[in-house]
mmJSON file of the N, C-alpha and C atoms, coordinates in Angstrom:
{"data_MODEL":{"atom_site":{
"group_PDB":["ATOM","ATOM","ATOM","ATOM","ATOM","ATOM","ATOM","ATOM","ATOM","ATOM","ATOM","ATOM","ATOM","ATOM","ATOM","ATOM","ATOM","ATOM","ATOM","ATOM","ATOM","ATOM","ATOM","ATOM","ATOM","ATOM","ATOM","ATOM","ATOM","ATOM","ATOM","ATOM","ATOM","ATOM","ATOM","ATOM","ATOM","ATOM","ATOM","ATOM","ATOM","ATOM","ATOM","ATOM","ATOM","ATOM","ATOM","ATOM","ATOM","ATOM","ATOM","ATOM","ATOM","ATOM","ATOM","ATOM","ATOM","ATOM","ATOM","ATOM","ATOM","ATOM","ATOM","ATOM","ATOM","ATOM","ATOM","ATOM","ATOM","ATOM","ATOM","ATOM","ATOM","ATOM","ATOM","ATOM","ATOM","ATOM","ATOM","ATOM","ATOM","ATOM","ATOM","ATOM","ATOM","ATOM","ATOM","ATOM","ATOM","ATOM","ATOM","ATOM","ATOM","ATOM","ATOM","ATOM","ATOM","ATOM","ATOM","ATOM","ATOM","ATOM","ATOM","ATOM","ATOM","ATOM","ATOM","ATOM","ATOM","ATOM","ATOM","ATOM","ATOM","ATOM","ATOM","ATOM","ATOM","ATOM","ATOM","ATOM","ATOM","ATOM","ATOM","ATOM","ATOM","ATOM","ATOM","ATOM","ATOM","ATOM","ATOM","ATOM","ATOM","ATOM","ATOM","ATOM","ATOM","ATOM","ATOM","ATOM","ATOM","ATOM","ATOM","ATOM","ATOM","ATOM","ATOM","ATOM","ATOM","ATOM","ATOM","ATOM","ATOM","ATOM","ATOM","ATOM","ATOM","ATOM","ATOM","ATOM","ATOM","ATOM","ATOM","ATOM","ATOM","ATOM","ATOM","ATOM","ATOM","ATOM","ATOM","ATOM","ATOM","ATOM","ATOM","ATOM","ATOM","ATOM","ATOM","ATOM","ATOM","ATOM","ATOM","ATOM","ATOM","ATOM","ATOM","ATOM","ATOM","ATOM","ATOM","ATOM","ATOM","ATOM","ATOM","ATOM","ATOM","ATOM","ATOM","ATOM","ATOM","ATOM","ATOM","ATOM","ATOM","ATOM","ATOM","ATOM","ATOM","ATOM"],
"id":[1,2,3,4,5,6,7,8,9,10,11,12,13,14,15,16,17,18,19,20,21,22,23,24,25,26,27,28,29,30,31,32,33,34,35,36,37,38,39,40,41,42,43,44,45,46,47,48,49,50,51,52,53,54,55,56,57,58,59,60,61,62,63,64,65,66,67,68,69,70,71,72,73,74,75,76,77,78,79,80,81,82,83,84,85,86,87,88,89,90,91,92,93,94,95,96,97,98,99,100,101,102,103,104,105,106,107,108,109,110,111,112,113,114,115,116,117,118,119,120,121,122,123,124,125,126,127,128,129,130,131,132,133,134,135,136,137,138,139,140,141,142,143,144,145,146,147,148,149,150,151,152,153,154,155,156,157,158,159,160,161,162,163,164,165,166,167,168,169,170,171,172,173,174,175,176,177,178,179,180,181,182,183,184,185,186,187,188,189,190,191,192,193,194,195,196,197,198,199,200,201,202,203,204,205,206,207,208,209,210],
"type_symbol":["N","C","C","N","C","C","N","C","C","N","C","C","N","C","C","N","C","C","N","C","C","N","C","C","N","C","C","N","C","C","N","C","C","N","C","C","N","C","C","N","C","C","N","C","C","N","C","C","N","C","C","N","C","C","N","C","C","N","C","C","N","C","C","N","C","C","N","C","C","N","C","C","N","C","C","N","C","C","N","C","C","N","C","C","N","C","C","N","C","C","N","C","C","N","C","C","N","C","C","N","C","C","N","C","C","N","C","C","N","C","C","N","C","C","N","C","C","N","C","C","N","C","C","N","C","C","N","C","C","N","C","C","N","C","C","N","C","C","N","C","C","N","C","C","N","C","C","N","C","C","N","C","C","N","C","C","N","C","C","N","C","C","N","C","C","N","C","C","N","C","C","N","C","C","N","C","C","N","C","C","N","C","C","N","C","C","N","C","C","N","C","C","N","C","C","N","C","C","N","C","C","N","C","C","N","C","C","N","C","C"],
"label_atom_id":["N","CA","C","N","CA","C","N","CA","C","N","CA","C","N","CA","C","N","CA","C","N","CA","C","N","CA","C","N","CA","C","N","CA","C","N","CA","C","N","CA","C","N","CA","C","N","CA","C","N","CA","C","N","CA","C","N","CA","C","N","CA","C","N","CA","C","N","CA","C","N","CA","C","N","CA","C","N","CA","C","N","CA","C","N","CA","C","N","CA","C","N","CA","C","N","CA","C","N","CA","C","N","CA","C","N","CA","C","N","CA","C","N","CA","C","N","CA","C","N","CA","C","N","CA","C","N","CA","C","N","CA","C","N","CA","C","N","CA","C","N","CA","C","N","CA","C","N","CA","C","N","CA","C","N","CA","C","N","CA","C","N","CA","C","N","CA","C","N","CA","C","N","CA","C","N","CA","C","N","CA","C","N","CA","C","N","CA","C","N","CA","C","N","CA","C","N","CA","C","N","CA","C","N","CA","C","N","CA","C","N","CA","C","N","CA","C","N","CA","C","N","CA","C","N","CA","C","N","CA","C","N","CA","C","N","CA","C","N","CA","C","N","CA","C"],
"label_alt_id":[null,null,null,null,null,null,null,null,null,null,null,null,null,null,null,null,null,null,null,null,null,null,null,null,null,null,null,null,null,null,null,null,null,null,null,null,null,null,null,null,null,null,null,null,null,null,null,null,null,null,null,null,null,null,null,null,null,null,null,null,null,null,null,null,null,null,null,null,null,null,null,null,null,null,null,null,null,null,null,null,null,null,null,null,null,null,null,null,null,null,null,null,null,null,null,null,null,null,null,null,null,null,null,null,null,null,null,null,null,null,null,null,null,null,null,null,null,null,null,null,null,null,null,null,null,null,null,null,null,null,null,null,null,null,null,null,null,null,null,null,null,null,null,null,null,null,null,null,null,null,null,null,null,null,null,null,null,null,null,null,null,null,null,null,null,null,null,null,null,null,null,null,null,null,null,null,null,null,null,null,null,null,null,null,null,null,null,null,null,null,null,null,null,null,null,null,null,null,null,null,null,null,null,null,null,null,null,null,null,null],
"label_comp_id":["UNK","UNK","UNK","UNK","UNK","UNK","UNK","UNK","UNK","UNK","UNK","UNK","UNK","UNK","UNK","UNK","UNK","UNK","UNK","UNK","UNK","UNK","UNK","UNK","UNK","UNK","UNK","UNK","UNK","UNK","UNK","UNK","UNK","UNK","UNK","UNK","UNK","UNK","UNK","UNK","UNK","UNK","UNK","UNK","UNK","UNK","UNK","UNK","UNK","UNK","UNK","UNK","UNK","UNK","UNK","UNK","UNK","UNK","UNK","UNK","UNK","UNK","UNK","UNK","UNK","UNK","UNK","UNK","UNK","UNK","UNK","UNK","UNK","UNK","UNK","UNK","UNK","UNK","UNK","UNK","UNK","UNK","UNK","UNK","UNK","UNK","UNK","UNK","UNK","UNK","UNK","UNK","UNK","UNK","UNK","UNK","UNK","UNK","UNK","UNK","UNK","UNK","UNK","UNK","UNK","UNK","UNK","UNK","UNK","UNK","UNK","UNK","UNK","UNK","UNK","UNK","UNK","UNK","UNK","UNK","UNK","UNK","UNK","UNK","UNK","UNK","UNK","UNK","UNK","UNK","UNK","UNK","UNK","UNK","UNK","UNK","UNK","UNK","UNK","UNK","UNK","UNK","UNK","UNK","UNK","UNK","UNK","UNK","UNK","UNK","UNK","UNK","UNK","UNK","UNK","UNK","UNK","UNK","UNK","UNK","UNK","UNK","UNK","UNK","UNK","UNK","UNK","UNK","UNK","UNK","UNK","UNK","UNK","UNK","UNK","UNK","UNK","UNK","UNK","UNK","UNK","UNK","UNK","UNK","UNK","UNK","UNK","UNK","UNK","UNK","UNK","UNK","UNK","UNK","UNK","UNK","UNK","UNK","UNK","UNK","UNK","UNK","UNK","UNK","UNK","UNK","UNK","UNK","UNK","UNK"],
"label_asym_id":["A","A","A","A","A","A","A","A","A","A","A","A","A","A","A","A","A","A","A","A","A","A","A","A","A","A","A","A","A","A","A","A","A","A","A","A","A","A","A","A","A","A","A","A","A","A","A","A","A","A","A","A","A","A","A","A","A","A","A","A","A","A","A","A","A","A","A","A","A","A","A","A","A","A","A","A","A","A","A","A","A","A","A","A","A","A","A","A","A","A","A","A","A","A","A","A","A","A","A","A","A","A","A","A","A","A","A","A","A","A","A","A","A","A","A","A","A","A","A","A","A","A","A","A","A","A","A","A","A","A","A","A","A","A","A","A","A","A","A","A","A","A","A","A","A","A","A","A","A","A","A","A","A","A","A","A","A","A","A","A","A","A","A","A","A","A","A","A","A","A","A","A","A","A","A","A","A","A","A","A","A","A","A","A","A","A","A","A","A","A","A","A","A","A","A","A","A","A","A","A","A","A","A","A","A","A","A","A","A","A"],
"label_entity_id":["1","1","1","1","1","1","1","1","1","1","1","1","1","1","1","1","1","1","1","1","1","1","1","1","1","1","1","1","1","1","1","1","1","1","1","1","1","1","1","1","1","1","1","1","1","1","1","1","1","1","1","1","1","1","1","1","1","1","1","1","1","1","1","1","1","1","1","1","1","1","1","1","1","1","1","1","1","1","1","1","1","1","1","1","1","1","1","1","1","1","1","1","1","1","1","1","1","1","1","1","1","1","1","1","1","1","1","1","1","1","1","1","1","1","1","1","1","1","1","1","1","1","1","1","1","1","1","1","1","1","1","1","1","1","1","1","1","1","1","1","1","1","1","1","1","1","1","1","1","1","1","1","1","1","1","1","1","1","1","1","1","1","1","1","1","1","1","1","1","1","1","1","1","1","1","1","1","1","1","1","1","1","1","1","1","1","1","1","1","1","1","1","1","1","1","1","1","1","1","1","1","1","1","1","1","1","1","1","1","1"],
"label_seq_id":[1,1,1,2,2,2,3,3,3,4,4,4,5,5,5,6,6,6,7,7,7,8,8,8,9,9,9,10,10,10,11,11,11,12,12,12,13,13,13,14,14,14,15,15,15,16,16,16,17,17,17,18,18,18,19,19,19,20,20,20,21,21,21,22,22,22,23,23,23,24,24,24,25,25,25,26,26,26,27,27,27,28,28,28,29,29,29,30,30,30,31,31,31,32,32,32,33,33,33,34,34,34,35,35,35,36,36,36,37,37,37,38,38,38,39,39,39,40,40,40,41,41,41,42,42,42,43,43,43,44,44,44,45,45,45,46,46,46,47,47,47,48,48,48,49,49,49,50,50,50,51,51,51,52,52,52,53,53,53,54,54,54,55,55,55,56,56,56,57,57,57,58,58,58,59,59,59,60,60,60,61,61,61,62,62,62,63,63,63,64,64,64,65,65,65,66,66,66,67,67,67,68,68,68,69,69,69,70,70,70],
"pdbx_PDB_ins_code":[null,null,null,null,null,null,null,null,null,null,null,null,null,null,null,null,null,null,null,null,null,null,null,null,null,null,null,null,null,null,null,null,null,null,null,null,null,null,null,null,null,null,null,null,null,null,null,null,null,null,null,null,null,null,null,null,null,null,null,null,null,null,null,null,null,null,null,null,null,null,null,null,null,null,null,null,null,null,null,null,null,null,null,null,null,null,null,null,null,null,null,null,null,null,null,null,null,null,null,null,null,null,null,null,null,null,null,null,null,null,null,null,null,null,null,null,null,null,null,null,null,null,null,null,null,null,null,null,null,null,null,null,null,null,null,null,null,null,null,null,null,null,null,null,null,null,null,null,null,null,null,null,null,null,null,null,null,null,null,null,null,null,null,null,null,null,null,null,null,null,null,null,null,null,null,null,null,null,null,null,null,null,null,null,null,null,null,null,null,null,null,null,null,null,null,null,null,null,null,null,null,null,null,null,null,null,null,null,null,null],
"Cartn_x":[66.405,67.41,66.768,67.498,67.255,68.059,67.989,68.851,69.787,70.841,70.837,71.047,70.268,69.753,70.64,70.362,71.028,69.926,70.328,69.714,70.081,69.517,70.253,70.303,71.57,71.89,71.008,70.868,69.907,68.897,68.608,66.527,66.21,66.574,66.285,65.279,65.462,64.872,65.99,65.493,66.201,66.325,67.623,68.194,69.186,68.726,69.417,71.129,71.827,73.077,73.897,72.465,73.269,73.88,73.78,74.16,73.109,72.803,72.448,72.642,71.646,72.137,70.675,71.205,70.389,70.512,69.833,70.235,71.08,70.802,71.714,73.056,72.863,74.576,75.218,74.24,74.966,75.35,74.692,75.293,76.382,76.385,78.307,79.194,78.87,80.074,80.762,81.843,83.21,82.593,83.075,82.658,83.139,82.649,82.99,82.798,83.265,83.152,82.665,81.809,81.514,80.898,81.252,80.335,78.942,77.916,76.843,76.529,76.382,75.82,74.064,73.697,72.385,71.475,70.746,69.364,68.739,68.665,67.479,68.237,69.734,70.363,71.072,71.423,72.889,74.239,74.715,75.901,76.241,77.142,77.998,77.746,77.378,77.479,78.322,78.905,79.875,79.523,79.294,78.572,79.008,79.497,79.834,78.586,78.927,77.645,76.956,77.357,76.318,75.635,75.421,74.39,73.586,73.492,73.102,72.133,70.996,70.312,69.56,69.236,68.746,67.419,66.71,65.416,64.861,64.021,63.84,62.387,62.095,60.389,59.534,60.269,59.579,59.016,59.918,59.897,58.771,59.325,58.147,56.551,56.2,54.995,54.36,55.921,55.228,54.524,55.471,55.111,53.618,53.509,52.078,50.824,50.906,50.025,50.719,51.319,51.092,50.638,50.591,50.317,48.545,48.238,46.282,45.55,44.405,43.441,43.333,42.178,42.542,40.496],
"Cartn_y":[71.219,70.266,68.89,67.749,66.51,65.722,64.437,63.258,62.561,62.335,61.469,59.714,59.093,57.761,57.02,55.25,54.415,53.451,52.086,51.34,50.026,49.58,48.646,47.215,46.413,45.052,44.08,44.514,42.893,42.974,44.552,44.317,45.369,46.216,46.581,47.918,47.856,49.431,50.528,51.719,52.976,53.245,53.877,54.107,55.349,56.067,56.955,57.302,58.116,58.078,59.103,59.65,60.949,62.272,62.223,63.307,64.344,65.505,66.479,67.455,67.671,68.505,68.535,69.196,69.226,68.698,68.172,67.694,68.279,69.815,70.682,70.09,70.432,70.513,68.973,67.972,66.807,66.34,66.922,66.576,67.208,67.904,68.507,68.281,67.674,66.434,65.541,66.037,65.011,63.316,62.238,61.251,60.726,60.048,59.764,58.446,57.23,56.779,56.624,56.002,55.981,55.291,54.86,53.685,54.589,53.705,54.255,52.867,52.797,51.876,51.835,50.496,50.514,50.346,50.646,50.686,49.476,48.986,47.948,46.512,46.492,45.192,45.258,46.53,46.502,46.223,46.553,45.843,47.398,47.502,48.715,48.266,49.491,49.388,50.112,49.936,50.78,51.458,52.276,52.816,54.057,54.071,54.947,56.196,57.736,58.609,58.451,57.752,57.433,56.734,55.563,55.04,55.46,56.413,57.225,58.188,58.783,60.055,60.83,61.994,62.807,62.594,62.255,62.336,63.721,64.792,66.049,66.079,65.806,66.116,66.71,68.303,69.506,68.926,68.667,68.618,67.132,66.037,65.273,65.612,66.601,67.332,68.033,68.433,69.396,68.694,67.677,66.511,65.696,65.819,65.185,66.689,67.583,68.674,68.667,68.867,68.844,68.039,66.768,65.343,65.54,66.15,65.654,66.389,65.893,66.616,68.034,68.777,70.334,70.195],
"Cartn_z":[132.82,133.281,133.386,132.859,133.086,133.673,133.464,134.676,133.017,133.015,132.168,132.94,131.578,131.721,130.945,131.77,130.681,131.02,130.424,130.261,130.857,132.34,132.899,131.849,131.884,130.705,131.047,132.603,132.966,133.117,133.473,133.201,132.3,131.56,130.113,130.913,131.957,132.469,132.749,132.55,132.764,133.5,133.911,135.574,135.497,136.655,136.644,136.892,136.343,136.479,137.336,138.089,138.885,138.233,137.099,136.602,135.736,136.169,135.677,134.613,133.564,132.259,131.405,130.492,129.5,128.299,127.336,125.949,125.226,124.878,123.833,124.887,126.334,126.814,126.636,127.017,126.768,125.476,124.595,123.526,122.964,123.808,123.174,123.535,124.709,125.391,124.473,125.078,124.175,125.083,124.165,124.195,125.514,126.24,127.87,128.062,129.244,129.585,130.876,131.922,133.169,133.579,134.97,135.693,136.4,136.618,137.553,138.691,139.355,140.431,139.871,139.748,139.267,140.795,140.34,141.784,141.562,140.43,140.388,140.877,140.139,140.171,141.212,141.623,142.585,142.233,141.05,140.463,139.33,139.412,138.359,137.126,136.184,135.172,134.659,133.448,132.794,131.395,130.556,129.664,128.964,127.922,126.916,126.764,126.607,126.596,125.169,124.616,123.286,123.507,124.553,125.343,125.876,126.273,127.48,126.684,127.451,127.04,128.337,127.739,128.725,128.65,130.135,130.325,131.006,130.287,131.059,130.953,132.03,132.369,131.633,131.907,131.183,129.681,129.242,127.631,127.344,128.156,128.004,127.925,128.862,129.064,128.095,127.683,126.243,124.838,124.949,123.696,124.177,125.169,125.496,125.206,125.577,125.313,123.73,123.162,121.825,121.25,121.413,121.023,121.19,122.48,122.544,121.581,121.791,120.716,121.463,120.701,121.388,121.792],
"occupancy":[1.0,1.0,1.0,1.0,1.0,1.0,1.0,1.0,1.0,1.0,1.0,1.0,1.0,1.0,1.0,1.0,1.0,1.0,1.0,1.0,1.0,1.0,1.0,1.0,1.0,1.0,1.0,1.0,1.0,1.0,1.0,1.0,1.0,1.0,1.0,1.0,1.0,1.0,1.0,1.0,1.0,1.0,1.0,1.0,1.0,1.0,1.0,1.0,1.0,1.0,1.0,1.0,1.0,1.0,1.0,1.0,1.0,1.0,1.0,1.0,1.0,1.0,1.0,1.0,1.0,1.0,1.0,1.0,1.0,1.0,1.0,1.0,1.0,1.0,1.0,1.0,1.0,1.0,1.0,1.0,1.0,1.0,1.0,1.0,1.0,1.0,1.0,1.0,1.0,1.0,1.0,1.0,1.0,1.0,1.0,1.0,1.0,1.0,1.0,1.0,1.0,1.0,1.0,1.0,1.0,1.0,1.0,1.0,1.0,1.0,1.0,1.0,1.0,1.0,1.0,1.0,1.0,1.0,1.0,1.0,1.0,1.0,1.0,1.0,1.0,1.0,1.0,1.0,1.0,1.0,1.0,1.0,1.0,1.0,1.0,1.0,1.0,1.0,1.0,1.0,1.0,1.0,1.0,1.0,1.0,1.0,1.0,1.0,1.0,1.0,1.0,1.0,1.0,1.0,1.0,1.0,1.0,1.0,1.0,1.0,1.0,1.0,1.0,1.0,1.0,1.0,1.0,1.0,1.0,1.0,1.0,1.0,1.0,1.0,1.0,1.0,1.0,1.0,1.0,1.0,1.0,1.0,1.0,1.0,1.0,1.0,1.0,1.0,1.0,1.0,1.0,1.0,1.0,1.0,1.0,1.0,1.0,1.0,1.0,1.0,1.0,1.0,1.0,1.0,1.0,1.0,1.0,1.0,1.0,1.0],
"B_iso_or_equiv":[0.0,0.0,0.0,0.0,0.0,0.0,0.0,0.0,0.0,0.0,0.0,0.0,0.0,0.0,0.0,0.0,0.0,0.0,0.0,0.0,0.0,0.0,0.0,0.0,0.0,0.0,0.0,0.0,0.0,0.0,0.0,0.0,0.0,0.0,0.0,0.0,0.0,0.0,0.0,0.0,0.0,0.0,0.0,0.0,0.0,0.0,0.0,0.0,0.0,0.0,0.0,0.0,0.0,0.0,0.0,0.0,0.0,0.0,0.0,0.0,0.0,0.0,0.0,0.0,0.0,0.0,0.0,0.0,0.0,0.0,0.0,0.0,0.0,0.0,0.0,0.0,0.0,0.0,0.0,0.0,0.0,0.0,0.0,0.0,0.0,0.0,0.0,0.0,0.0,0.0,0.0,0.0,0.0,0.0,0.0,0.0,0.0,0.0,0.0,0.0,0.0,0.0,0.0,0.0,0.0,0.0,0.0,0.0,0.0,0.0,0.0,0.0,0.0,0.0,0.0,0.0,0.0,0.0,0.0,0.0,0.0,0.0,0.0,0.0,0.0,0.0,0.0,0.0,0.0,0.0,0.0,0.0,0.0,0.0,0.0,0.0,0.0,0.0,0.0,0.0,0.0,0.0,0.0,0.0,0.0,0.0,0.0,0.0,0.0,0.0,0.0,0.0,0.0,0.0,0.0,0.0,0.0,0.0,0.0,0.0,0.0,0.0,0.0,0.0,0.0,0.0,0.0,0.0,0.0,0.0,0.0,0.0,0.0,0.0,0.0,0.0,0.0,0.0,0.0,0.0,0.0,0.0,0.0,0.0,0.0,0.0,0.0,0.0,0.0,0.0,0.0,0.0,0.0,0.0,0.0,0.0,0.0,0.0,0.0,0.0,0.0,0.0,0.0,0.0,0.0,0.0,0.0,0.0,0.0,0.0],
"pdbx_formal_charge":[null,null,null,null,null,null,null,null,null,null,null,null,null,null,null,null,null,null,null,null,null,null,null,null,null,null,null,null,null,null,null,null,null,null,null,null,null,null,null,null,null,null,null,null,null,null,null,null,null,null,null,null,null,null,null,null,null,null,null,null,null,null,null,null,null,null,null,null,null,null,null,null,null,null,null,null,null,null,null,null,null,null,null,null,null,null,null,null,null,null,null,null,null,null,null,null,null,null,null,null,null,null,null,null,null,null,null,null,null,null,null,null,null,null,null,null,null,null,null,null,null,null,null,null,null,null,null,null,null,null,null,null,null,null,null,null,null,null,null,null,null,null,null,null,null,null,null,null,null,null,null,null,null,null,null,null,null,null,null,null,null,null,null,null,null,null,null,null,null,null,null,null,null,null,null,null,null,null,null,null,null,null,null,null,null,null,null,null,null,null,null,null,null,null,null,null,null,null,null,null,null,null,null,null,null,null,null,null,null,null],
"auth_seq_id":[1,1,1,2,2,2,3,3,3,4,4,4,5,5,5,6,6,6,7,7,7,8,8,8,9,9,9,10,10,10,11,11,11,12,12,12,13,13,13,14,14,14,15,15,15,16,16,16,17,17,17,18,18,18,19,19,19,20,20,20,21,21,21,22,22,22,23,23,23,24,24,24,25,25,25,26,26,26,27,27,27,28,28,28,29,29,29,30,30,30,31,31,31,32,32,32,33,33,33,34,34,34,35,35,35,36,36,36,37,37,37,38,38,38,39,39,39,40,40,40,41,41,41,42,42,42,43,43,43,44,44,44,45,45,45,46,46,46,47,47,47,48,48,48,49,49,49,50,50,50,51,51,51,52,52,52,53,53,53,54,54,54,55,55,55,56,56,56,57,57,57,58,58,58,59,59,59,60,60,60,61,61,61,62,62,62,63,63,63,64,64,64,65,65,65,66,66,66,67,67,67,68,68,68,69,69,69,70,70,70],
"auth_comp_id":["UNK","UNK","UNK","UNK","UNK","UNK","UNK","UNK","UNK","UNK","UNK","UNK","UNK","UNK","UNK","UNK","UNK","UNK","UNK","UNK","UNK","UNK","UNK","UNK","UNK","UNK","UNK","UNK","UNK","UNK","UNK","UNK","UNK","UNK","UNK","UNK","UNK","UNK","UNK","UNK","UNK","UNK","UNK","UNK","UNK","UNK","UNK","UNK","UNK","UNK","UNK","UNK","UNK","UNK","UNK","UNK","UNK","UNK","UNK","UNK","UNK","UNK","UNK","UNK","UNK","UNK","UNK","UNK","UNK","UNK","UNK","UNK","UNK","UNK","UNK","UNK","UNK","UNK","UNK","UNK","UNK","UNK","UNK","UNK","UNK","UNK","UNK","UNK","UNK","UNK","UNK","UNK","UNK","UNK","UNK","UNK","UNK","UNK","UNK","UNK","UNK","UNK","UNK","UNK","UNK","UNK","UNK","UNK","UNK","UNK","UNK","UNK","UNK","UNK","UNK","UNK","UNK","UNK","UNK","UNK","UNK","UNK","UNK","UNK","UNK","UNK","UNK","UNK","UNK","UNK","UNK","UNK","UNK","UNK","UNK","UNK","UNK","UNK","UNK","UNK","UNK","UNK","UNK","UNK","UNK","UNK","UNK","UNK","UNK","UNK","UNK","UNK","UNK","UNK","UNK","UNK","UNK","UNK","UNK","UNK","UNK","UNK","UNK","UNK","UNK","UNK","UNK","UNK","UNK","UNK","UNK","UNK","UNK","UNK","UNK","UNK","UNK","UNK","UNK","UNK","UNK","UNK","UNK","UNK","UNK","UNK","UNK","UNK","UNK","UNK","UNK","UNK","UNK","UNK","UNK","UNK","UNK","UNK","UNK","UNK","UNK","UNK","UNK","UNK","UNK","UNK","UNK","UNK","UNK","UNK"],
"auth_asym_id":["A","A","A","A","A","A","A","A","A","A","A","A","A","A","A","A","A","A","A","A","A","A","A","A","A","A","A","A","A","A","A","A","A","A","A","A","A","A","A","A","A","A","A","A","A","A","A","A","A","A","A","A","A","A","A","A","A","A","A","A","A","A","A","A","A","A","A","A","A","A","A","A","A","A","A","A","A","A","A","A","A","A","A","A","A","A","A","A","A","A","A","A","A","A","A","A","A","A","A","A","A","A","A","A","A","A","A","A","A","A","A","A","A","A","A","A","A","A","A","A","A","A","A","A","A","A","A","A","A","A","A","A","A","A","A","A","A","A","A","A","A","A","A","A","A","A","A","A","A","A","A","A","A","A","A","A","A","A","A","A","A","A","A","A","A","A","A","A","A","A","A","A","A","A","A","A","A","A","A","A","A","A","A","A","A","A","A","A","A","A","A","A","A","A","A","A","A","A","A","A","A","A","A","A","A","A","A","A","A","A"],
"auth_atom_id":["N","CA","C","N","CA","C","N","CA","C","N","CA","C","N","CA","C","N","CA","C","N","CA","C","N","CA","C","N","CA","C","N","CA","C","N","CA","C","N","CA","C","N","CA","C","N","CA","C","N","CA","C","N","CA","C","N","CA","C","N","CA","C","N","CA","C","N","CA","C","N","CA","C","N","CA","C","N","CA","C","N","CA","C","N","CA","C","N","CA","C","N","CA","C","N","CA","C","N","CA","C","N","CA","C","N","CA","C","N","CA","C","N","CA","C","N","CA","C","N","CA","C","N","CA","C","N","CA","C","N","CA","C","N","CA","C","N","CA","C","N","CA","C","N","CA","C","N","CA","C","N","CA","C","N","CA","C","N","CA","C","N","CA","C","N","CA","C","N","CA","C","N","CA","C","N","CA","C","N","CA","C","N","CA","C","N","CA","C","N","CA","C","N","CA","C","N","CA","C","N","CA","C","N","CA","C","N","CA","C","N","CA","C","N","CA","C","N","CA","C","N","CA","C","N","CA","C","N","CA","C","N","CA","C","N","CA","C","N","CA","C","N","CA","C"],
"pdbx_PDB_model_num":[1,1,1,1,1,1,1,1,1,1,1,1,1,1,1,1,1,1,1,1,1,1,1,1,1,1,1,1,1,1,1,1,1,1,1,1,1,1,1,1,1,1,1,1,1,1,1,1,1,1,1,1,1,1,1,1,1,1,1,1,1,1,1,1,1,1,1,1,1,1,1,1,1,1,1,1,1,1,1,1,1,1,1,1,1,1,1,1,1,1,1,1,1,1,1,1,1,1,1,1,1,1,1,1,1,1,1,1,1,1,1,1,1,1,1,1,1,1,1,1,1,1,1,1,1,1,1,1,1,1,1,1,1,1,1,1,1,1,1,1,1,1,1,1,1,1,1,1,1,1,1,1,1,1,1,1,1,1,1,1,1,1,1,1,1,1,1,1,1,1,1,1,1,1,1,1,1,1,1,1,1,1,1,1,1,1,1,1,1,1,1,1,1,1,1,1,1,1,1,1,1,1,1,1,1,1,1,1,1,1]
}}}
């Protein structure tokens, strides 16, 4: 399970959207619209899920142990 992310307009950092899933599942989501309250700016954003992606830990981890030398 991951967080899905967007990308705040005014400081170009990733912020979370409160919502929970996984990639395979989010991507089978019919196309959505939704606001998130940003943390960094304090101001709503509004954002289509083709904007949006899933950040999942696990999997980051894995791409780093696959990635090092052995």
């Amino acid at each position: 399970m991951g967080m899905v992310m967007i990308k705040c307009p005014q400081t170009g950092h990733a912020i979370p959207t409160g919502i929970k899933t996984d990639r395979e599942s989010f991507g089978r989501r019919a196309v959505f619209f939704s606001r998130t309250r940003c943390v960094i700016c304090h101001t709503d954003h509004a954002w289509f899920a083709r904007e949006a992606w899933v950040d999942e830990p696990s999997i980051r981890v894995q791409h780093r142990r696959a990635a090092a030398p052995a």
